[in-house]
N, C-alpha and C positions, 0 to 999 in steps of 0.2 A: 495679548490673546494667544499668540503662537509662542509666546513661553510656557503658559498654563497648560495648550493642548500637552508640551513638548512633556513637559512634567507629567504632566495624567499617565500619559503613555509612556512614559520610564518607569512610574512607580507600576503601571499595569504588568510590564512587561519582569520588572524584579520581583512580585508578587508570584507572574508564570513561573519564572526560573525557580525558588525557594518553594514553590509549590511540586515541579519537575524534579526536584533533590528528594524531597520526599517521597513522591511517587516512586521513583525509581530505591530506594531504602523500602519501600512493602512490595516490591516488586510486582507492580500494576502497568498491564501492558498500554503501549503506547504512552507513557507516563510525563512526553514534552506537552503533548496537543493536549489530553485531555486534562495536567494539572492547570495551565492555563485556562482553556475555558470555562473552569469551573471556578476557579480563581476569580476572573474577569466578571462573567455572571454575579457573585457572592460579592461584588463591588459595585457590580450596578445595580442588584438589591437595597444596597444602601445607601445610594445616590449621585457615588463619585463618576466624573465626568467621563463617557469615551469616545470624543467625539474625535476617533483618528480616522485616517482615509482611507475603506476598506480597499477600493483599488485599486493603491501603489503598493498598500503591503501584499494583498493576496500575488499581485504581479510579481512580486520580490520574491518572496515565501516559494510561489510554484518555479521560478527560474532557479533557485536554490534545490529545491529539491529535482528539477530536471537536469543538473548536474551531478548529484546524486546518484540517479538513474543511470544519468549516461556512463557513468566510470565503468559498467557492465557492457559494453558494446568497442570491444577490444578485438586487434585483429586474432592476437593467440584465442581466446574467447572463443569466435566464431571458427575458427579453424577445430578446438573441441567440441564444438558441438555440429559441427558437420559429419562428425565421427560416429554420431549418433543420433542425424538428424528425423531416421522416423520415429522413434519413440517420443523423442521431444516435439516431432508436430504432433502427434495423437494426443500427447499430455496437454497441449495448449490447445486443440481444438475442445476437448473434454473439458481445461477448467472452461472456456467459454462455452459450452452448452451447459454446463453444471449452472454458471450464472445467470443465464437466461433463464433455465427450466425453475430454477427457486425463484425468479425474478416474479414470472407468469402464476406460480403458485401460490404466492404472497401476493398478488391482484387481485385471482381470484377469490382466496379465500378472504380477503380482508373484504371486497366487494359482497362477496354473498353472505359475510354475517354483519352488513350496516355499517363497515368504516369505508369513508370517500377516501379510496387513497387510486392516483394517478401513478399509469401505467412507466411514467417517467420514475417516478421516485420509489416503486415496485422495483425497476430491474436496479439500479444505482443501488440502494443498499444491499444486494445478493450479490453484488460483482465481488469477485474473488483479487481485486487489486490489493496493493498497499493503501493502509488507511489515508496516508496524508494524498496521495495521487486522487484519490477515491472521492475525499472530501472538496480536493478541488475541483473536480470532475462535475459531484454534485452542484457547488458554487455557479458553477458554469450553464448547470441547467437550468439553475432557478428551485433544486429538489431541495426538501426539509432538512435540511445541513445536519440540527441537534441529531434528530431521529435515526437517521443515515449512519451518525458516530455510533451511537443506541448498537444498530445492527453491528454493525462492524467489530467495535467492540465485544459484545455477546459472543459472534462466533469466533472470533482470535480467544477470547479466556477457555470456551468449550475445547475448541481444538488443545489449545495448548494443554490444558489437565489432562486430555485425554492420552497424550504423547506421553504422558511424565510414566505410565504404565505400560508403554507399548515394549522397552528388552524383554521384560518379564514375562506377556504374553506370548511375543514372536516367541522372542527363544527357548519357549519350552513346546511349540508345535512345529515349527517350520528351523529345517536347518539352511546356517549361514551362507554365503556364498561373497563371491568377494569380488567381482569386473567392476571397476569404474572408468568416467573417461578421463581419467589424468592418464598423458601420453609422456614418456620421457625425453621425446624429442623436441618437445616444445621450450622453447629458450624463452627466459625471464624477459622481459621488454624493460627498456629503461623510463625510469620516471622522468616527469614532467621538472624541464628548468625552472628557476621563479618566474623568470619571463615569460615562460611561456603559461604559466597562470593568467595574465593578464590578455593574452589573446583568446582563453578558454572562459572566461569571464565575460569579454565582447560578443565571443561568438556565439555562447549561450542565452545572451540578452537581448542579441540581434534576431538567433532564432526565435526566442519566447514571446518575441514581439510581431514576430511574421506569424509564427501560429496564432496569436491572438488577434492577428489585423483578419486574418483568411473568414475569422470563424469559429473555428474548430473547436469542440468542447475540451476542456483543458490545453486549450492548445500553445498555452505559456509553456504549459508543464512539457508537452510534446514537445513542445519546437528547442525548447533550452534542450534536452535528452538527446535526440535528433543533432543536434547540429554541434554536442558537445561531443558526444560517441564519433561524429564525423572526424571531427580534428584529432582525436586519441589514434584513429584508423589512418589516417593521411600522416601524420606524424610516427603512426609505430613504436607508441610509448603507452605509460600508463600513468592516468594522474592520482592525486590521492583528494578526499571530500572528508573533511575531519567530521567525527562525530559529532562536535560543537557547534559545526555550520548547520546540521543538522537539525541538530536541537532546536536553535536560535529558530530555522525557519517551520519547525513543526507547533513551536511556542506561540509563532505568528498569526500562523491558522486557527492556534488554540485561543488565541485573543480575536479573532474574528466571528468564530461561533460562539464565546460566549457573549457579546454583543448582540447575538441574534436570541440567547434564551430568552425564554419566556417562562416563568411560573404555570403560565397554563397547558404545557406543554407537559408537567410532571404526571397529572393523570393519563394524557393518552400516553406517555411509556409505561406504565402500567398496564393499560387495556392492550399494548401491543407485545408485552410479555409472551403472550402464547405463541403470537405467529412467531415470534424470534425463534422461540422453543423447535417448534416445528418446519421451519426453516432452515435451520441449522442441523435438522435431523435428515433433512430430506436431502441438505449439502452432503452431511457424514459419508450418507451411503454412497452418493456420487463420486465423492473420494475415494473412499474406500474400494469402489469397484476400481477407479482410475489406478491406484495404486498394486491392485489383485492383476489390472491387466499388464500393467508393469511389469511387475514381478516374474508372471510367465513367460512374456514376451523378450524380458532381457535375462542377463546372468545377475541384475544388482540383488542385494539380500532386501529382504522384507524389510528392514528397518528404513534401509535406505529409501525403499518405493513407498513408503509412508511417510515419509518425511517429506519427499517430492511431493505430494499431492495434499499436502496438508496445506490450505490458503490461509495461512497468518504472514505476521512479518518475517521478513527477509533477516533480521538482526536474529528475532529470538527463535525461529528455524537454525539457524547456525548455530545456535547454544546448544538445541534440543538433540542435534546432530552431530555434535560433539560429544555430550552425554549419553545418548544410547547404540554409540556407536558406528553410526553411519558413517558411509563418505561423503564428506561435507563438501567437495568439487563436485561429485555429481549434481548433490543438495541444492548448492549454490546455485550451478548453472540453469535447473530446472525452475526452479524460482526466479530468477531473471528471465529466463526465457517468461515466464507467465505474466510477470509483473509488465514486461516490455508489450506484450503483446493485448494483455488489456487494457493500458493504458493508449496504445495505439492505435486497436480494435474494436475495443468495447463501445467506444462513445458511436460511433457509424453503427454499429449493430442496433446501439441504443434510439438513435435519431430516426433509425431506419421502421424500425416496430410501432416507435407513437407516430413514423406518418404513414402509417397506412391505411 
């Protein structure tokens, strides 16, 4: 019996991976999580077994990706972004009101035109996190996992098309400007020995498991982040999270939701077409203003202040920001600032709204 489970789930998980090869060759975002669970799903259509343990893997998957995370919470890190610590609070108080404000707007309007959708799974899919932190986040509340990816997905593709035109328009209304916060007196930090991998390993697994004993919605994901960024800071080093580890634990996820499809789920992503639409319109401008106020308020160029305020991933912001010429350290840091902070933030704002 636990040879067959082992099997199932090897052949699940090389189906995810040869699925994630391709995804990624059509260049389709998020291409670990959702070739897998689509994968997975299109297997258990046809009958084959997946009878693996959602929560050692989900446990595993979020500890993985909360070192991930944590690689961003460096003492040089915080030292640059103290250098420009109030634009960076206004940017992260803004995306979380942006997520809130589509959260409540998507309640309402799915409520007043006949779909039961709950105030929990309303703000969860507008939260402006990374999808894999998002998804576990979801997990955690019990919210419509597929649906959630649905949103998430929709507005990363929107965003991202709409970037791929953004030199062309800046640069023919708005002239360049060039401050960012890379400082030259900041000294490279040394990387992580191999040994000390294995302490960063522990104490990511020790935290993911305090965050998840306390409670706290995602609180694998926190607690591994938290207490992995800890030892980077107390050490005075920096580690590295290969993109494969990466993969491997967004693959996992992805085999976790598609376990949850269901066939009768494909008409309501249809009937919920619009509100994405609409949602994602009503994000836009939220951005869009976040980034206008940027832009005034600091020396960065337009490129840059729209690339900060654009809520996709953190990978393919760094491409987009490469290509249209942005400063990719400002880029960088304003996006970990937002990702740390709704992953940190959002679930309490979240918890806080449906009990009241």
């Amino acid at each position: 019996m636990m040879l067959q489970q082992t099997l199932s789930f090897g052949l699940l998980f090389l189906m995810g991976y040869l699925g994630y090869l391709l995804f990624r060759l059509l260049h389709i975002p998020a291409a670990p999580l959702l070739a897998s669970m689509v994968s997975t799903a299109f297997l258990q259509f046809l009958g084959w077994p997946t009878g693996f343990t959602d929560g050692a893997l989900a446990f595993l998957c979020s500890v993985i990706l909360g070192i991930n995370m944590g690689k961003q919470i460096q003492a040089d890190i915080l030292a640059r972004v103290a250098t420009a610590a109030r634009p960076i609070a206004v940017h992260v108080c803004g995306m979380l009101l942006v997520s809130l404000s589509c959260g409540f707007f998507l309640y309402l309007f799915a409520n007043h035109y006949g779909t039961d959708l709950s105030l929990v799974n309303a703000l969860v899919r507008t939260s402006t996190g990374g999808l894999g932190g998002m998804t576990v986040l979801g997990m955690s509340l019990n919210a419509d996992i597929v649906l959630l990816v649905f949103f998430q997905l929709f507005r990363q593709v929107t965003f991202l098309s709409l970037l791929a035109y953004m030199p062309a328009i800046t640069g023919r209304f708005v002239p360049m400007q060039s401050r960012s916060l890379s400082s030259p007196k900041m000294r490279a930090l040394p990387a992580f020995e191999r040994r000390e991998y294995i302490f960063l390993v522990c104490s990511a697994t020790i935290g993911g498991y305090l965050g998840m004993r306390i409670g706290m919605p995602a609180g694998a994901l926190f607690g591994a982040m938290l207490f992995s960024g800890i030892l980077a800071v107390i050490l005075k080093k920096h580690y590295l999270c290969p993109t494969q580890v990466r993969v491997v634990a967004q693959i996992g996820l992805g085999l976790i939701l598609g376990k949850r499809f269901d066939g009768g789920l494909l008409p309501i992503v249809s009937e919920l077409l619009l509100p994405a639409v609409l949602v994602t319109a009503v994000m836009l401008i939220g951005c869009l203003l976040l980034a206008l106020l940027l832009f005034k308020t600091t020396g960065y160029d337009l490129n840059t202040c729209l690339v900060c305020s654009a809520p996709a991933g953190m990978s393919q912001m760094a491409s987009i920001a490469e290509e249209s010429g942005a400063d990719m350290l400002t880029a960088s840091l304003f996006h970990a600032a937002r990702v740390i902070a709704v992953v940190t933030l959002y679930p309490w704002l979240v918890l806080y709204f449906i009990g009241m």
